[in-house]
N, C-alpha and C positions, 0 to 999 in steps of 0.2 A: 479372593475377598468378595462379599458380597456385602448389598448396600439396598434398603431401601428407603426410595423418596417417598415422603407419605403425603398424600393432600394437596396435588400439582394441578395445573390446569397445563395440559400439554398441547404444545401449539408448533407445528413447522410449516415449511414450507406447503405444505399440500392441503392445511387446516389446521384445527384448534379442535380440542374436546371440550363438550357444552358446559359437561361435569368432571368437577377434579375428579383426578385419577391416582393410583399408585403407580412407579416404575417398580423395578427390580435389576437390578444391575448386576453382572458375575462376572467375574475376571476384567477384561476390556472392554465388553457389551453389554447392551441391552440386554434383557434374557425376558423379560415381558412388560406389557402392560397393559395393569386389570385395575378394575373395581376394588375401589377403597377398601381395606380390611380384608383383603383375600388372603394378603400374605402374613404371618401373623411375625412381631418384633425379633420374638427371642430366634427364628428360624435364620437370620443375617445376621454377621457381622457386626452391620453398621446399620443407623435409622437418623437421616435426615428430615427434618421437620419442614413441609413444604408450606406448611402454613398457607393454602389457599395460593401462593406465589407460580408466576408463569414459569413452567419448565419448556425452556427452546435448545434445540442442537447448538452446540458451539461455534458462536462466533468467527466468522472469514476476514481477516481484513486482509482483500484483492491485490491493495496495493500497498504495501507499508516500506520503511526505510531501518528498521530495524537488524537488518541484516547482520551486523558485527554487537548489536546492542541488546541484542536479545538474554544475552548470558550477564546480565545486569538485572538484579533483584529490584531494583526502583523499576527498570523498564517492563519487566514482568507480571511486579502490582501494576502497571500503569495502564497495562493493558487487560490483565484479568476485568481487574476492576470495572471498565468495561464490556467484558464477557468475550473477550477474545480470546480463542486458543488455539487460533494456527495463522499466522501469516505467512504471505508470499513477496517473498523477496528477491532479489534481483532486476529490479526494477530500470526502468529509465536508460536502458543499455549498457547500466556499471554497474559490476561487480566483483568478486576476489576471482572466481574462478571462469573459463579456465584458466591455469598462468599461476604467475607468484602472489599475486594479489596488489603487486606495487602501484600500478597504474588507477586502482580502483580506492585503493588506499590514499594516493597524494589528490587525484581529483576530486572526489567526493570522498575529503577527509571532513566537510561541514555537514555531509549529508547521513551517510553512514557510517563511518567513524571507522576504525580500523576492527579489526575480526582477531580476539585473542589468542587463536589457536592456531590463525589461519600458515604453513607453512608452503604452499603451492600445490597445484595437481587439478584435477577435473571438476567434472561437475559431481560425480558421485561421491568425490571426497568434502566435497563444499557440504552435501546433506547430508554426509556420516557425524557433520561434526556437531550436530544438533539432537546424536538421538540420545535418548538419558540423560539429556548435559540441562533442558531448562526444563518449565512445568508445560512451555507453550509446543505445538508444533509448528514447522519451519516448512514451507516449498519454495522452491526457486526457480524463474527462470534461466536460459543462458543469453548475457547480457551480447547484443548486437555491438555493443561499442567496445567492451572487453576483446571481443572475439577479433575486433578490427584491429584493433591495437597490437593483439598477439601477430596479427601474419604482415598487416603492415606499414607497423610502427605509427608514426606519427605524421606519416602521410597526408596531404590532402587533396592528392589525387583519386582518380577512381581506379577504384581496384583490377588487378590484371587477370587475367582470366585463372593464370594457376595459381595467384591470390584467390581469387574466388572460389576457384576448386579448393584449395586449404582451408576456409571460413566456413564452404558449409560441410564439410569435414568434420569441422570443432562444434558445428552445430548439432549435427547425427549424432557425434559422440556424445554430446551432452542430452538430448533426448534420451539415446540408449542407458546412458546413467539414470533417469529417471527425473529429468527438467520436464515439468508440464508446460513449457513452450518457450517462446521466443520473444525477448523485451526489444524494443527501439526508444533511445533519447533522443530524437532528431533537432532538438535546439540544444546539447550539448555538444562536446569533442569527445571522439572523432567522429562521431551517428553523423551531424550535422553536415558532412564530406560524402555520404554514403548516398548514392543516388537512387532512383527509383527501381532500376534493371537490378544493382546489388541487392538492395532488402527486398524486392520480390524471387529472387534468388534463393537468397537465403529462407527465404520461407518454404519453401519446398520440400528440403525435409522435413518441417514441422507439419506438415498437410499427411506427409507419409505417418509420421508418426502418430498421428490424430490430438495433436497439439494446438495452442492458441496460439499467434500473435498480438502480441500487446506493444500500443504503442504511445509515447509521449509523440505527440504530433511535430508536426515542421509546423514552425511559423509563427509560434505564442498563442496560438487560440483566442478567445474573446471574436470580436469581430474578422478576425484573418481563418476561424476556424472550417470556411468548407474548404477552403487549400489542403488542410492537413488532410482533415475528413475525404478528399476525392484520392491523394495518394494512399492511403492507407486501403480505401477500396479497391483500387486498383491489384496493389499487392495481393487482397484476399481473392480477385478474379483469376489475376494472374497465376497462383500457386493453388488453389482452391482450398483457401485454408480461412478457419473462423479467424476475424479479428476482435481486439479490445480496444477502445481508447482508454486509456488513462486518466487521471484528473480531468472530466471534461467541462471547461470552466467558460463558458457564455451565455450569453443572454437566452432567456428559456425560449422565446422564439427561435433561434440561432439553432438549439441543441432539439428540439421538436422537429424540426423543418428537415435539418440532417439526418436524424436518424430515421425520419420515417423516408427518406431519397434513397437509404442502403438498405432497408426493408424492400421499395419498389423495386430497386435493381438486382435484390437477391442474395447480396453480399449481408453471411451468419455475423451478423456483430451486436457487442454488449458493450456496457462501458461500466465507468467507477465516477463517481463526484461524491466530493465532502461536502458537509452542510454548511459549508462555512467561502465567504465571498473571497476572503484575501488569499494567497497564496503563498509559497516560500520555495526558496532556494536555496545557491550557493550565491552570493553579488556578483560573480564572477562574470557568470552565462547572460545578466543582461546589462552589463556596461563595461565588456570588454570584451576586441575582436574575436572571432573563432581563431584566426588565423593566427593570434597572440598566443591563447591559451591552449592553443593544441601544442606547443613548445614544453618542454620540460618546467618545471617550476621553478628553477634557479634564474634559467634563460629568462623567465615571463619578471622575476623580480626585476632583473636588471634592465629589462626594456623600462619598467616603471620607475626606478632611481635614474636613467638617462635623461639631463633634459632634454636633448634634442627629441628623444622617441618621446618622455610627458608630453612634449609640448604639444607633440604630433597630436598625440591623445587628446589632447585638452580642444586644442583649436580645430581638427577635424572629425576623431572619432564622435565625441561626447554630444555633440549638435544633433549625431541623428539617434539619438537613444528616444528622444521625445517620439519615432516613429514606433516603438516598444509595441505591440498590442495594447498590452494589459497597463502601462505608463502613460507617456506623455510629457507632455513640458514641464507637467509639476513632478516630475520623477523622485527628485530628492525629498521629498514631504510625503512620498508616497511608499516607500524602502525604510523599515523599522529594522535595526541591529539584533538579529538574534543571537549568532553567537561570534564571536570575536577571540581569535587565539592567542592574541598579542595581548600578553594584562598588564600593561601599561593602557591598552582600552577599555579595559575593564568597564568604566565608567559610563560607557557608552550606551549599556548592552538596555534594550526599551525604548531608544531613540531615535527619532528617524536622523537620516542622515543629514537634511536639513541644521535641523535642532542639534548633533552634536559638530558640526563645521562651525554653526556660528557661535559654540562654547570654546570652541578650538580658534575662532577668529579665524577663520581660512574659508574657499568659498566648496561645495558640498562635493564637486569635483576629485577635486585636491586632496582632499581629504577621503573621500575614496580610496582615491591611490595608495594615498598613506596608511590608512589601515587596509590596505590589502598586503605591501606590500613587506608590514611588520608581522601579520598573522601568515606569509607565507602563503597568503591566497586562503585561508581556511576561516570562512569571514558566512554565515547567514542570514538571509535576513527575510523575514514579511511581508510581500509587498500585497499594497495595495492595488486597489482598479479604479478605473474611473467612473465607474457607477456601480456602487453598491447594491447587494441585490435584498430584496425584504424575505424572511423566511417563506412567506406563499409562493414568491419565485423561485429559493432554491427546494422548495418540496415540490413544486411543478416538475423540478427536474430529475430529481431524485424518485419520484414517485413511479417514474416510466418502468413498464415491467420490462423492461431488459438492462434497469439500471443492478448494480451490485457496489457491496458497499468495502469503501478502500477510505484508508484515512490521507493515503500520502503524509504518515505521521513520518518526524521526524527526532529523534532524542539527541541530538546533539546540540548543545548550547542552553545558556542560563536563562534565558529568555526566549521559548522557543515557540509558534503557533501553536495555540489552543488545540487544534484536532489531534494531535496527538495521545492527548490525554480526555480527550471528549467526544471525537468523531462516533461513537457507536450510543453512545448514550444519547447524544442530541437526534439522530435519528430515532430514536424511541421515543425521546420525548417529544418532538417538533414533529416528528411527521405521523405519530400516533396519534398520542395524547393535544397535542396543539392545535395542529394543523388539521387534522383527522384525515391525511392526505390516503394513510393506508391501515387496515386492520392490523390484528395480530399476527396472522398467518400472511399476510402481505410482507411483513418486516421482518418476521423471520424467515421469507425467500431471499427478501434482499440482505442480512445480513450473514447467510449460513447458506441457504438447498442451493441459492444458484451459483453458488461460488466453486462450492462441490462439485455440482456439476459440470460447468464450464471448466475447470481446471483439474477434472478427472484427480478427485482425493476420496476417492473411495469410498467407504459406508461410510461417510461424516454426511452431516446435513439435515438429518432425519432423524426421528425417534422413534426406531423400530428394532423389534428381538433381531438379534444379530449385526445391530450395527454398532458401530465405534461411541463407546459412550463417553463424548465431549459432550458433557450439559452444561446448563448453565441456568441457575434459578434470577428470576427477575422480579424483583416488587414493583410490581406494574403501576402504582399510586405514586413512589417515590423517584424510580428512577431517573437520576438525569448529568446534565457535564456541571462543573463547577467552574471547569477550565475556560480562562476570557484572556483577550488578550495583554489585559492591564496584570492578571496573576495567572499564568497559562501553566502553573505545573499543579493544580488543582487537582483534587481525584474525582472523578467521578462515582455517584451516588446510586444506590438501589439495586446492585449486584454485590452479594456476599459470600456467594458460594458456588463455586466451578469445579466441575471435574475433567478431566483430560484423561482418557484411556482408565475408564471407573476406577481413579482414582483421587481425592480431592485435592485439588491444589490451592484452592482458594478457601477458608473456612471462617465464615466473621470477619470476612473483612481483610482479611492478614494470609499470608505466605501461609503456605504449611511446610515447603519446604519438601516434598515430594517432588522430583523431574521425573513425569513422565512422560515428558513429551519427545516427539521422533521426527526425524528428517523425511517430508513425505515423497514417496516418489510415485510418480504421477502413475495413474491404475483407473482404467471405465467399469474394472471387476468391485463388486459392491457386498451382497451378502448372501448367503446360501435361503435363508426364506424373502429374500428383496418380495417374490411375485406372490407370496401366499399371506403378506400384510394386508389387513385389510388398515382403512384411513383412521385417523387419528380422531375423527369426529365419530369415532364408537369404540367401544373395549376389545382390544386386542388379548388373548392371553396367551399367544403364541405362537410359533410355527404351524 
């Protein structure tokens, strides 16, 4: 099939063209791009009307929780929509594979929601199950707390040495499957158990394999953030391997000061932050023990229906949750209900916890419990911080070139944080258009070339003859999030037309209903003319 865009202004990672342009697309790629009117209608297929509208490579989102939700047509508009066409998942140290998937299933049943197909086995079977099956593509890492969980169990010791030689076993193996690297949840179970000699460890085949480490840090971030940020370094010295943070969520001094300390010492690191100040979870990870939740779920209910153990809870754990980073003493005014498995709480779902205890008449504690331990622990929520940040602050953050753009979206739940369904658009609009924090070809580094890059996916990223044609047209006047968190399942505005492996997935706005998307496995191989392109800021017409 062939397809041309007519009247684009093409813009990536490495530049913009002064003057629109034509592409031409063939099969899965690029095949050129020239001066207006070169190609003439009837010689293609198909003729996309660019209408002046920016053409950029498709959409990265670094960090997403999509993982089992992706094979959900609401979740697929949710994301086109935004101009996204490949996420990477495996995040935060959980996921189905390798193993049965049960572990990643009952823990982060709020987060990523179970995997329709998922029957057990490795990593390469985790990203078979993605190819043909949506319109998006799919990478994954291999989840560090999954990994822990398969060799040893529920543990919260440190691991034994031929533990350890089994873990990064399961790691290599998931590399050689085709994992572009290695996740850490260090405030989740069982990451949170895992010391610094284990995850520098384990990182060592990822350095072999020329993989990333990516890591949700230890310690909550916000002000506790150069803790994490010095272990995570560490690892990257230790193993010589690039890291990522994840969600990097502090004060733009905080997040400036850090990362220009892992530039001086040398340590390859990038991160991911959303545009947006609040955060979300599972309720679980911050108001209750690790040493609770690393127990099976039947176990953790029944510690919660005990009085003796509530009480324990109530009168000693709950006192130091005010120590939280990102919380405080106002914790419960600060925790909005996103999703809630138990529908008898239905009712809850947009309220902070506060606010539905004292419709419950109980005090916000208590009620905690209560809906955790009706929804079986599968309970999300929004929280808040104690100082909200103004969009000039979170573009100061964002705008850093070694930032890359993740949404930490999440589609589980009736009420769920806005970034999900707005993370890519509000950087276009806020730190373009608003902010004027970065050009065109700045934005689409951070939402596409450097994602590519860093996570070795191949000729994506770029609009060049021979590479992967995920584009994605943007009306640069219009676009933006609609998504807030008063109505967070909003769509986002000003992308109407996406293709994934030239073919459309997105047309007007709507489904077309074509899957061509693929389970990517990780590849620094790119295109056969990558060196004889010349830049996008003059007419290309070919190899």
């Amino acid at each position: 099939m062939t397809i041309l865009i007519r009247d684009v202004h093409v813009v990536d990672g490495d530049g913009a063209s002064p003057e629109p342009l034509d592409v031409v697309v063939a099969g899965e790629v690029v095949d050129r791009v020239e001066a207006r009117g070169t190609t003439r209608p009837e010689a293609v297929d198909t003729v996309i009307a660019g209408d002046g509208r920016m053409l950029l490579p498709g959409f990265v989102d670094a960090h997403a929780h999509a993982d089992g939700r992706l094979f959900d047509p609401e979740v697929q508009l949710a994301l086109l929509r935004q101009g996204v066409t490949t996420v990477i998942g495996g995040q935060d140290g959980v996921s189905y594979a390798p193993g049965d998937g049960a572990y990643a299933t009952e823990y982060f049943a709020a987060i990523n929601g179970p995997h329709p197909t998922w029957r057990g086995g490795g990593i390469r079977d985790l990203i078979a199950t993605f190819d043909g099956a949506t319109p998006l593509n799919a990478g994954v890492l291999v989840p560090a707390g999954t990994v822990r969980h398969e060799v040893c169990g529920r543990s919260t010791d440190a691991a034994s040495p031929a533990e350890l030689d089994r873990m990064r076993t399961l790691v290599a193996e998931g590399l050689a499957d085709g994992a572009l690297g290695l996740s850490t949840g260090l405030d989740y179970v069982p990451g949170i158990f895992a010391g610094t000699d284990e995850l520098a460890a384990l990182a060592e085949p990822v350095a072999d394999a020329g993989g990333v480490v990516v890591s949700h840090l230890r310690g909550g971030y916000e002000a506790n953030s150069a803790a994490g940020v010095a272990e995570l370094a560490e690892i990257g010295r230790r193993a010589g391997v690039p890291v990522h943070i994840s969600h990097f969520h502090a004060a733009p001094h905080i997040v400036h000061e850090l990362l220009d300390g892992l530039a001086v010492s040398g340590v390859d690191a990038t991160f991911d932050a959303y545009p947006y100040t609040r955060g979300c979870s599972i309720l679980a990870m911050p108001i209750l023990p690790p040493s609770l939740t690393v127990r099976p779920v039947d176990e953790v209910l029944g510690a919660l229906r005990d009085p003796v153990e509530r009480q324990r809870l109530l009168g000693e754990w709950f006192p130091t949750i005010v120590d939280y980073p990102s919380l405080g003493p106002d914790w419960p005014g600060m925790l909005t209900l996103a999703h809630v498995a138990a529908p008898e709480y239905a009712w809850t779902l947009g309220r902070t916890l506060r606010d539905a205890a004292r419709a419950a008449g109980t005090d916000p504690a208590s009620f905690a419990l209560d809906v955790l331990a009706a929804s079986r622990l599968e309970v999300n929520v929004v929280m808040a911080v104690q100082h909200e940040r103004s969009p000039a602050e979170l573009a100061s953050i964002i705008a850093h070139p070694r930032a890359i753009g993740g949404s930490d979206g999440i589609f589980v739940g009736g009420h769920p944080h806005p970034r999900a369904r707005g993370t890519f658009a509000r950087y276009l609009r806020s730190l373009v258009l608003e902010q004027q924090a970065l050009d065109w070809a700045d934005a689409a580094a951070l939402v596409s070339t450097r994602a590519a890059d860093r996570f070795g996916l191949g000729a994506r990223g770029r609009i060049r003859p021979g590479w992967i044609a995920d584009l994605v047209l943007v009306d640069a006047a219009h676009v933006r999030d609609r998504a807030t968190y008063v109505e967070p399942l909003a769509l986002a505005e000003g992308i109407e037309d996406v293709l994934v492996a030239g073919l459309p997935v997105l047309a007007g706005g709507a489904l077309t209903g074509a899957t061509p998307g693929r389970g990517i496995r990780r590849s620094t191989r790119r295109s056969a003319t990558e060196g004889s392109r010349t830049a996008v800021t003059s007419t290309s017409t070919g190899a």
